[in-house]
N, C-alpha and C positions, 0 to 999 in steps of 0.2 A: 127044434127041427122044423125046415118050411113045409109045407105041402105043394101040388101044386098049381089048387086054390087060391093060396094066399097073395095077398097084393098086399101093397103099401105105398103111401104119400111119399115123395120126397116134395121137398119145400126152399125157396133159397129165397131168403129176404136177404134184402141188397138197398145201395144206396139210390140205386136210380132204376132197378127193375125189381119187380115181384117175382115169382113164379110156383107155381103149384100141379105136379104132377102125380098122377095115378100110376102105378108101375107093379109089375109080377115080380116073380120071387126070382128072375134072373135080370131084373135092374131093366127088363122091354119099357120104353114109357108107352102107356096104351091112352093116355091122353092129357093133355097138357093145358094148363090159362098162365098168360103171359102177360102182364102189364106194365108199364112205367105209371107210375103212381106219384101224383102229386103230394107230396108230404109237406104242406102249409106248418103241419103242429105235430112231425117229426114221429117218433113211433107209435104214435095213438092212433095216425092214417093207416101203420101198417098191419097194427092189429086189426083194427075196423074193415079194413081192405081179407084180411082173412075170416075172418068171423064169417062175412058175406060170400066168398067163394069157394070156401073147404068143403061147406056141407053139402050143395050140388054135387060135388065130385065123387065125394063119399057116395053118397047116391047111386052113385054109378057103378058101384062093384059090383050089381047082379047082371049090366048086362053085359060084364066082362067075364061074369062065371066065376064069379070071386068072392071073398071078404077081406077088408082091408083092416090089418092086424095090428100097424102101428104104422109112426110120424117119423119122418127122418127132416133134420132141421140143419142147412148150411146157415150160416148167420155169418155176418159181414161186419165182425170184430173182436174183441178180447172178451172170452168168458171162461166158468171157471168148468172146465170139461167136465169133471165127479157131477156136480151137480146142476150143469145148463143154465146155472145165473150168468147173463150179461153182466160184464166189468164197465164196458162203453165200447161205444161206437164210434169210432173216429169222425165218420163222414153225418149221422143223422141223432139230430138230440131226442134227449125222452129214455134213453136204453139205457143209462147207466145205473145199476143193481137191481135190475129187475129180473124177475125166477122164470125165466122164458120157460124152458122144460114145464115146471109146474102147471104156467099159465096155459100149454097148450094140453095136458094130460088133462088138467080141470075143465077147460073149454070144449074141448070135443072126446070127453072121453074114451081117451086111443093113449098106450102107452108113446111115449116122446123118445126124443133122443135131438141131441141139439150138438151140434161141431160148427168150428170156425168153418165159413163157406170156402173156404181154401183147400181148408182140410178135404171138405166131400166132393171137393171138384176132383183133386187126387186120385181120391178114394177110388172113384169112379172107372180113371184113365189105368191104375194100380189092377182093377179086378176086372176089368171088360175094354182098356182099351191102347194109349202107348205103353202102358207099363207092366202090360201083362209077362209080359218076359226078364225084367227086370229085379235084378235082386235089392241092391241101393237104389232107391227112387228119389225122385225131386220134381215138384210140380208148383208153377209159379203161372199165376196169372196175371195178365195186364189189362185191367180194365180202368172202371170208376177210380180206384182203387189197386195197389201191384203186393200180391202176396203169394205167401209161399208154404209147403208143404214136404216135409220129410218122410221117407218109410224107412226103416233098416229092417232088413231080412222081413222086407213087406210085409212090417208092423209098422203103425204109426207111432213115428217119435214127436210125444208131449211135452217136452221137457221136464218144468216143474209143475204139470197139473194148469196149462194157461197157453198151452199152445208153444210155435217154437218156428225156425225158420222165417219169421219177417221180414221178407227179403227187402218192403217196400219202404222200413222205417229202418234200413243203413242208410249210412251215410258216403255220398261220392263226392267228387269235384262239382262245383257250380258255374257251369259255363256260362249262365246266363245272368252271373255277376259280372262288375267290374272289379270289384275288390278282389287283389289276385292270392290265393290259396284259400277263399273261400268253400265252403260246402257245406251239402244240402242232402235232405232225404231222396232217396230216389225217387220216390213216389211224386216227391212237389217237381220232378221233370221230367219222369216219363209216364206219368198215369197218364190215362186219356182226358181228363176233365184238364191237367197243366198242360198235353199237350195242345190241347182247344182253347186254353185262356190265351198262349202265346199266339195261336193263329190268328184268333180274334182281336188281339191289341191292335188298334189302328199303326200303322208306318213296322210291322211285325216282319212279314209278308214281303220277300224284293220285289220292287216294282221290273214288270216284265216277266213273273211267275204265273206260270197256267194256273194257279189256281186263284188268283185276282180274275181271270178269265171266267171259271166256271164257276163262283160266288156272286159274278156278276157286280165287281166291286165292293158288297156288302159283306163284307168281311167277318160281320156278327153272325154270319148261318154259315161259317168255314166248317166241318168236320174229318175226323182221323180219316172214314171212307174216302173222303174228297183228297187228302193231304196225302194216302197212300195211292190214288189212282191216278193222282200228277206225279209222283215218283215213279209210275210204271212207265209213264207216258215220256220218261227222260227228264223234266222239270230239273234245272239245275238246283233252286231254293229246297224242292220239297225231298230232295236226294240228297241236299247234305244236312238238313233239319233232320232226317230219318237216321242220317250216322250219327248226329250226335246223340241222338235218343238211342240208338243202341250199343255205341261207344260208354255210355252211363251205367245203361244196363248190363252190359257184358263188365265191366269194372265188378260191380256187384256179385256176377253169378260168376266168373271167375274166381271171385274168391272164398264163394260157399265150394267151387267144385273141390278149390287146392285143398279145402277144410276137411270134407267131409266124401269127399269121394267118388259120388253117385256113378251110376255106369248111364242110365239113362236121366234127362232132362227136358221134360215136355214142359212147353209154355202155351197156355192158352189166356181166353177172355178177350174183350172186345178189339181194343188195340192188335191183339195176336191173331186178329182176322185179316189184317195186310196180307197174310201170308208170307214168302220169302222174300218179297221186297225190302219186308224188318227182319226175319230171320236171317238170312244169310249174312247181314254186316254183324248181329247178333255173336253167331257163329265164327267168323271171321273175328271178331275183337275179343272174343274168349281165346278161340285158339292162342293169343299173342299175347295172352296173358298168365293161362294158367301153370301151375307148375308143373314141372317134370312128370313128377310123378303120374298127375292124371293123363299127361298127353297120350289119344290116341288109343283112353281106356273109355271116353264116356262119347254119347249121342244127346245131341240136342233135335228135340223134333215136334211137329207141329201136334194137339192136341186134338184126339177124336172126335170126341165130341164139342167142346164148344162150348156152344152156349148153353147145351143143354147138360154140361158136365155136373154140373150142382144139385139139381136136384135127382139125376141119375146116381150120384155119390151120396145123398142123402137118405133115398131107398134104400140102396144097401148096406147104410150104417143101422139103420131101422133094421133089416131083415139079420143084421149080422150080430148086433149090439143088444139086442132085446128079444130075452126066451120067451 
């Protein structure tokens, strides 16, 4: 049982950001460190990068009027839930079969609790924010990385002990083949880092597209921000690059919703920060796909918090997972 004292860490190690929050016993974050972290030599930087910024924080519970009771860990890839061993990491070397949980209960002695970052992004939007009303949940993010998150009768569905809902390793069409009935993970076409390789390949980009304009030709510092504020702007290139990215994606989540039913569908993560310039084709190519049955039963909608979904869902797996 909490008090209303108690605080706790949430934490989201990520492929291309850090983050480390301080947070009360109703998921408040009362203060935050935020990094993208050079990872030269893969999960050694990220432990190193924690070792150096946990214990500051910790620090800080008196003068929040607190103690901080325990860790809550989103991590950003396959591990084994019972016991918070990483299996790997798709995106950064160094993490496969290492006793994460262990390492961080050893390291700063604080009970741990470790979920896929997906998982406590959910979590999060599930207890404090789109899914608070929600009976069947689904929460998918699009960032570094595109993944995804189950609840039924807001419990989290684990499958077999390893996680479940991977929305970003199905398989769709690959438009960006020649070879025709080709296909690809979702993730190698709509994550943000594929959708940035494609922006950046030289001759990518049609000539006479606003955003050759605001790269200033150099095509190597193109980003999702820039690619979704020349689709606001009308851009004919950056408005149908944005259907087909969510033409792929809605393929996909049309046919988790035929599956499995959700009432509610929140997307967040960095890409899902367009806003409805990506939702709404989103939206629109689900509706025309999914079946009958879900028509008209489920919402798709934008995600509360964000960026700071992770490690708000990782506090509360901390505060909820650990007596």
């Amino acid at each position: 049982m909490t008090a209303p004292n108690d605080l706790y860490l949430g934490v989201e190690i990520g492929a291309t950001k850090q983050q480390i929050a301080l947070a009360d016993a109703g998921g408040e974050l009362l203060c935050t460190v935020s990094e993208k972290v050079p990872l030269p030599n893969g999960a050694t930087d990220v432990r190193d990068w924690l070792v150096k910024r946990i214990p500051p924080l910790v620090a800080r519970e008196a003068e929040f009027g607190g103690k901080v009771q325990a860790i809550g860990v989103g991590f950003g890839g396959v591990l084994e839930s019972l016991t918070g061993k990483i299996c790997i990491s798709v995106q950064v070397p160094g993490w496969q079969d290492f006793p994460l949980r262990d390492w961080f209960e050893q390291t700063f002695r604080l009970p741990a609790v470790v979920a896929n970052d997906t998982v406590a992004g959910g979590y999060a939007e599930l207890c404090r924010g789109s899914g608070v009303d929600a009976r069947h949940f689904f929460y998918s993010n699009i960032g570094s990385g595109i993944g995804g998150a189950l609840f039924f009768d807001r419990a989290i569905y684990d499958g077999l002990g390893m996680g479940s809902a991977y929305l970003g390793h199905t398989y769709v069409p690959d438009w960006t083949s020649e070879s025709p009935g080709r296909e690809n993970k979702l993730e190698n076409l709509c994550s943000g880092w594929s959708v940035e390789r494609r922006l950046r390949t030289p001759g990518y980009v049609a000539r006479g597209s606003e955003l050759l304009t605001m790269c200033q030709g150099e095509v190597s510092s193109l980003t999702c921000a820039m690619w979704g504020e020349a689709a606001r702007r009308g851009d004919a290139f950056a408005t149908a690059e944005i259907d087909r990215v969510a033409r792929s994606y809605a393929i996909a989540l049309a046919n988790l919703i035929t599956l499995v039913s959700p009432d509610v569908v929140a997307i967040g993560g960095g890409v899902a920060n367009l806003g409805d310039v990506l939702l709404d084709p989103i939206r629109r190519h689900v509706a025309e796909r999914v079946f009958i049955s879900a028509q008209g039963a489920y919402r798709i909608v934008p995600c509360v918090f964000m960026d700071a979904a992770v490690p708000i869902g990782a506090a509360l797996l901390a505060r909820d997972r650990i007596e």
